[in-house]
C-alpha positions, 0 to 999 in steps of 0.5 A: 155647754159652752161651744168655741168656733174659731173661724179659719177659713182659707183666704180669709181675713188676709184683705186690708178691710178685714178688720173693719168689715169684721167689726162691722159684722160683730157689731151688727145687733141683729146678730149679737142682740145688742151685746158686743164683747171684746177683750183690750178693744173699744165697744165702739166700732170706729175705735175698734177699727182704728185700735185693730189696724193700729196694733197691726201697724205697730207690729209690723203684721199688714200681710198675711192673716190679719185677724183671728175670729172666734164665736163662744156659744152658750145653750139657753138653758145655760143661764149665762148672762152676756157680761159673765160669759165675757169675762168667764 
């Protein structure tokens, strides 16, 4: 069974180096085995960044919250491989 985990903790995430230093934690492949997925943001961590604070600019959205974080969890016994998950 499928777990979602939203990561909402007070004060988080409110910071201009959130979005750099969050990629930087997703992209770590000591915690992700190797495997990154994001929908409309490029795998690669630079770009990601520059894609994230770029959106945020164009939108006006540089106080408050600046992201969303959300962990999707499967058990092994699910048999669901990284790439079917991402797109599920």
């Amino acid at each position: 069974m499928a777990i979602l985990k939203v990561i909402n903790e007070a004060g988080k995430y409110k910071d201009s180096d959130s979005v750099k230093s969050l990629i930087n934690y997703c992209t770590n492949k000591d915690k992700t085995n190797g495997f990154i997925g994001a929908y409309s943001v490029s795998p690669y961590p630079e770009q990601a960044i520059f894609q994230m604070n770029r959106l945020q600019s164009l939108y006006g959205k540089n106080n408050g919250t600046h992201l969303r974080h959300m962990v999707v969890s499967f058990e092994s016994n699910d048999n669901i491989p990284p790439n079917i998950a991402l797109i599920g």
